[in-house]
C-alpha positions, 0 to 999 in steps of 0.5 A, a space after each residue: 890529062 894535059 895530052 888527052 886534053 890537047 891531042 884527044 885519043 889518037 889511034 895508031 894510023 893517027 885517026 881521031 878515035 873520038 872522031 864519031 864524038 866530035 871533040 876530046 872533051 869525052 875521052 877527056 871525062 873519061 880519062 878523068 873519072 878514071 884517074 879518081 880512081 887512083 890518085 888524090 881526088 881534090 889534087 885532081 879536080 884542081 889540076 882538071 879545072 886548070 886543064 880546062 882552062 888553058 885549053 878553053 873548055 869553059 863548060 866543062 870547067 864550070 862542072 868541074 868546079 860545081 862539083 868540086 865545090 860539093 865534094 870539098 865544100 870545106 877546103 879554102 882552096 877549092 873555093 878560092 880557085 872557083 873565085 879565081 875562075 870567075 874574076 880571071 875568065 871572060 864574061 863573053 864566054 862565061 855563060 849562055 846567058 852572057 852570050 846571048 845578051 852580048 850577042 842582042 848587044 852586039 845587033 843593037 850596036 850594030 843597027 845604032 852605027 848605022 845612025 850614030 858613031 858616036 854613039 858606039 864607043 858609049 856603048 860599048 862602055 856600057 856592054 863592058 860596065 854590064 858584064 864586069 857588073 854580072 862578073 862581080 855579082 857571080 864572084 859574090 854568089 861563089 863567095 856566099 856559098 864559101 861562107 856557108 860551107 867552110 868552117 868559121 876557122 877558114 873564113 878569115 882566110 878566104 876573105 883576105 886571098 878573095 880581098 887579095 884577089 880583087 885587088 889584082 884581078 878586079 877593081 882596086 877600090 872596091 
């Protein structure tokens, strides 16, 4: 799958198969939904969303992830790994919402430097408050839904890797 997911499908005269497609984001899935058949499928969807993630490939990541939370809804660790993905991705890129709202913040900066420079620095303090606080409020919907899956016996342990996690990843004092 790592192959697949950097190279895509190549015939043998070194021609995109995929190139009528556009990307390796199809012969991936394919790929995928064929190797489930044969091997763990929870080991899988963990390696997959990883895949996704080093080569950028967000949204095919974020369904990933809200599939594996359906199928495994009571293992600690697919959790964790969405809650992993949430505080170590950037909002920028996260979402449609987040672009569109940094892509209106980034036109109204642009015409306010025109006025004032001093003015942008806080600014942009303000674009990063706003997207750390969406990034915190979609780490507390995927810790919600945790709770409301798992079992109680695994409770304990999702909070004290999610309190580990946002003491490394996100703000220590919180």
């Amino acid at each position: 799958m790592n192959l697949e997911a950097t190279y895509g499908s190549k015939a043998d005269d070194g021609t995109d198969v995929d190139a009528d497609e556009g990307d390796t984001t199809n012969s991936l899935s394919r790929l995928f939904q064929r190797a489930l058949t044969y091997a763990d499928q929870k080991k899988l969807y963990l390696a997959m969303v990883g895949i996704c993630e080093r080569t950028k490939k967000i949204e095919l990541c974020r369904q990933v992830l809200n599939t594996m939370c359906k199928k495994f809804g009571s293992s600690a660790k697919v959790w964790l790994r969405h809650l992993t993905h949430w505080m170590t991705t950037t909002t920028s890129t996260t979402s449609s919402f987040a672009s569109a709202a940094s892509a209106a913040a980034a036109a109204l900066a642009l015409k306010n430097k025109k006025k004032r420079k001093q003015g942008d620095e806080e600014e942009e303090e303000e674009e990063a408050m706003r997207q750390q606080q969406w990034k915190q409020g979609e780490c507390k919907k995927v810790m919600d839904r945790a709770m409301q899956s798992l079992p109680k016996r695994k409770h304990l342990k999702v909070l004290r890797q999610a309190a580990l996690l946002e003491f490394r990843l996100g703000s220590a004092e919180r």
